[in-house]
C-alpha positions, 0 to 999 in steps of 0.5 A, a space after each residue: 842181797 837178793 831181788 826181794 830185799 831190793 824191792 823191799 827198800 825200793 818200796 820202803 823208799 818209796 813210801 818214805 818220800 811219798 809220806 813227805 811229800 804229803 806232810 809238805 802239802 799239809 804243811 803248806 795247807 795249814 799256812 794257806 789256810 791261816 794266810 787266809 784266815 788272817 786276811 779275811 774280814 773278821 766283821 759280819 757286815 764285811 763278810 756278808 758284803 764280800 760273799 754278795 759281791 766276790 760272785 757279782 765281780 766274778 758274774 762280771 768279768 766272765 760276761 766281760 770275758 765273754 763279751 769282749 772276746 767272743 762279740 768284739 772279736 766276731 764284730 771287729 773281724 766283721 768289719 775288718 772284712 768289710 773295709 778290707 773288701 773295698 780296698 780289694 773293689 778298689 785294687 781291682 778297679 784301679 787295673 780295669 781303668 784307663 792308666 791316665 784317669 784312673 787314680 783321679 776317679 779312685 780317689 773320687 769313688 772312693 772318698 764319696 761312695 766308701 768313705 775312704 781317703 785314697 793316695 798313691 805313693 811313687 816309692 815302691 818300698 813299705 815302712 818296717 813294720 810299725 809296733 805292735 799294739 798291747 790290745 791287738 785286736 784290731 791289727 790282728 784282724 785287719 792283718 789277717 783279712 788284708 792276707 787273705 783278701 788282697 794277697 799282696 805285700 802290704 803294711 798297717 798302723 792302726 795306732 798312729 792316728 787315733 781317729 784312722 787307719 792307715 793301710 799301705 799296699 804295694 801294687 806293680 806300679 806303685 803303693 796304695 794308701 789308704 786312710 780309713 775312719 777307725 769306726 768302720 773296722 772296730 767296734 769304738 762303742 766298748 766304753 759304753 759297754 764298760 760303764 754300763 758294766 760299772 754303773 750296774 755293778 755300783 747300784 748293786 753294790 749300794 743295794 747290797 750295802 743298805 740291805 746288809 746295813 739293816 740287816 745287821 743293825 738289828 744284831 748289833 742291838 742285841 749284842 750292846 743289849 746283851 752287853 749293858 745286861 751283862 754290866 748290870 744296866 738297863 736295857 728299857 730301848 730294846 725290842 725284837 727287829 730284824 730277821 725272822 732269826 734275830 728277832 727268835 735270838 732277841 725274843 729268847 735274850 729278853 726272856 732269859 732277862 726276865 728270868 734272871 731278873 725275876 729270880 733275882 726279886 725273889 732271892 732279894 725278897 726272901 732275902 729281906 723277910 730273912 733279914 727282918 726275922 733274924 734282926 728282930 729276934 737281935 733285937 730282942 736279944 739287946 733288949 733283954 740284954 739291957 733289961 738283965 743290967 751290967 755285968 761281965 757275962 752280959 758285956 760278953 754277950 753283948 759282944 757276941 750278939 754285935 759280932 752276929 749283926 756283923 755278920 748277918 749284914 754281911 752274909 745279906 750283902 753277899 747274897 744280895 750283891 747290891 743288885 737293886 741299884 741302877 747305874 748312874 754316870 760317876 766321877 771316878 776322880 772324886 770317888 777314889 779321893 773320897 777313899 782316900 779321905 776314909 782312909 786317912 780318917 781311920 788312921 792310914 797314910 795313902 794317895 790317889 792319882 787318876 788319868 783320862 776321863 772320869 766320867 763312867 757309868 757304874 752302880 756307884 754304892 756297890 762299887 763304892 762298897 767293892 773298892 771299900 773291901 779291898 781298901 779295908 783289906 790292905 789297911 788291916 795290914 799294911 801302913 801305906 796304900 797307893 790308889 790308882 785309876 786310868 780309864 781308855 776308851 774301853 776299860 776302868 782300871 782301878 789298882 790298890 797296891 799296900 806295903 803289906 806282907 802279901 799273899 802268896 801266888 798260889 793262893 790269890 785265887 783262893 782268897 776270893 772263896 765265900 768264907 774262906 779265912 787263911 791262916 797266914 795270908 792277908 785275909 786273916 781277920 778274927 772278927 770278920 766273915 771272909 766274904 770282902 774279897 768274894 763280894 768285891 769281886 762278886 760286885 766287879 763281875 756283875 759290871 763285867 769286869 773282874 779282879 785280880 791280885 798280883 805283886 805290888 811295885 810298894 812290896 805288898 799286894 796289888 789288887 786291880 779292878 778291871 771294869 769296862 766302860 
């Protein structure tokens, strides 16, 4: 193998570990990103409150840092100094005076002109060395000021008497203590330094909780307006608030209202003026009808003539969609039991069951009518039909389940296209239009829910209307 194979595979080497390397940091990117993704919140309100006060704790705690570091640290070494430059005044008087007064007049000197309580000890040893504190500041700095200053072997307790220092040195005939008040070599105020910090941080953080309030009130309006719109209720409260944004966003909601509405006026009345041209022309049609008298021909006729009225109300109410209606609160209860009762009159063994609040807000005569397509779809082929309803705190579910033949998986979606008939499915109706599962789910959509078809627990078809509430 010569040297230029052996670079080769160094380098190929090389690029391998080098291409791992970034796919672990990919990897370990793309898991960061969806731990952080899960544990941010998911609300506008939380967001926007999070981006106000992650920069307000971040402010805080560098001007913390920087305040208690560098302006406590500075101060309290200040002081230190300070105190630690009277003992050493002291030391030094204690070798100028006279061996037999002057510990008597050090003390005096000391308690009434320094504020220092002042004691010799007979024992020339020093304690070990007491513990350190967690927050050294203070032992650090009057350790360091002691060294510097007195230059002598010495021993300091800053934590064993709260409101003082103690602060032992040995001299060449004995051991100074002294006792010295904690404010005068550490700055004892932090606390208000910190509850200041607090108490703004709270007013800003309520501040910002009110503003964000009102600011995302006005969105959430327009969400349930959008909303109730979109489950055909009506919406006569709203009106633009907010933000120079949100109130283009609702401006531009309450016109694409108006449009939809007024398109739909206009589809209903020309709906209407059809409906009144085709039904008199049937209805001249039956009257000549019945001026020709009785015969077979005419009776063929006759049917003929109701099969278009048929289906004339049916194409209507399919291009209608019942979309005139208001809502209204209704219980569901009593509305199944009516089906069930219409059910049974025409000939057909069925049950119904409801669970939780029947109270729900819907348009009762086109639900009414969605509920009654299905019910008529199962009674035309099966024998036994089973309703059943269960409301939650956001959903109506209404099941229809039959011991039919069914329709197979791959065509449930099919039978809900406008006059669409199978051959062999459950639609299949000699005298009907096709359209009673497209106006159902049609009816069901417009409250904002929809239908679907599945396998029924009897053997048949189960069709659950799913609206919410």
């Amino acid at each position: 193998m010569t040297t230029l194979d052996v670079g080769l595979n160094a380098l190929r080497t090389g690029v391998s570990a080098l291409r791992s390397l970034v796919a672990r940091v990919n990897r370990f990117y793309d898991r960061a990103s969806v731990t952080l993704k899960g544990a941010m919140p998911k609300g506008l309100f939380a967001r926007a409150l999070l981006i106000i006060i992650a920069p307000m704790v971040l402010l805080q705690s560098v001007v913390a840092y920087m305040f208690m570091e560098r302006h406590y640290n500075l101060v309290t070494q200040r002081l230190s100094a300070g105190v630690v430059q009277d003992i050493a005044s002291l030391i030094e008087f204690y070798k100028l005076l006279p061996q037999d007064s002057n510990r008597v007049q050090l003390r005096q000197i000391a308690q009434e002109k320094l504020g220092l309580v002042v004691d010799f000890l007979s024992v020339n040893e020093l304690p070990p060395p007491a513990p350190k504190p967690f927050f050294s500041l203070l032992d650090q700095a009057l350790s360091e000021e002691v060294s510097k200053q007195i230059r002598r072997p010495f021993w300091v307790d800053t934590v064993g008497r709260s409101a003082l220092l103690e602060i032992r040195i040995r001299l060449d005939d004995a051991v100074m203590r002294v006792f010295a008040p904690r404010g005068a070599a550490y700055v004892s105020n932090s606390h208000i330094f910190l509850e200041w910090m607090v108490g703004t941080s709270l007013v800003l953080i309520t501040v910002a909780v009110l503003f964000l309030r009102n600011q995302i009130r006005p969105i959430l309006s327009l969400a349930d307006a959008a909303e109730s719109f979109g489950k055909g209720r009506e919406v006569p409260d709203f009106r633009p608030r907010g933000a120079r944004e949100v109130r283009r966003a609702a401006h531009a909601f309450i016109e694409m209202k108006r449009r939809i509405e007024r398109a739909i006026e206009q589809r209903t009345a020309m709906l209407a003026g059809v409906s009144h041209d085709l039904r008199t022309i049937l209805t001249r049609f039956k009257l000549e009808l019945a001026l020709i008298g009785e015969g077979p021909e005419v009776e063929a006729m006759k049917k003929d003539v109701d099969e278009m009225s048929r289906m004339l109300e049916a194409y209507l109410a399919f291009a209608r969609g019942d979309s005139g209606e208001h809502s209204a609160f209704t219980d569901m209860s009593e509305f199944l039991q009516e089906l069930k009762s219409d059910a049974e009159r025409n000939g057909h063994e069925s049950n119904v069951s409801f669970y939780g609040d029947p109270i729900v807000s819907v348009r009762p005569a086109a639900f009414k009518r969605c509920l009654g397509n299905l019910l008529s779809n199962a009674a035309r082929h099966a024998a036994s039909i089973s309703i059943t309803g269960h409301r939650d705190h956001r959903w109506l579910t209404v099941t229809v389940d039959d011991d039919g033949p069914g329709i197979p998986p791959q065509l449930r979606e099919e039978v809900f296209k406008p006059f669409l008939r199978l051959d062999d499915a459950r639609n299949q109706d000699e005298v009907g239009t096709g359209l009673g599962l497209a106006i159902a789910r049609d009816i069901a959509r417009s409250h904002g829910g929809d239908i679907l078809l599945s396998d029924s627990p009897m053997g048949g078809l189960r069709a659950t209307v799913r609206v919410p509430v």
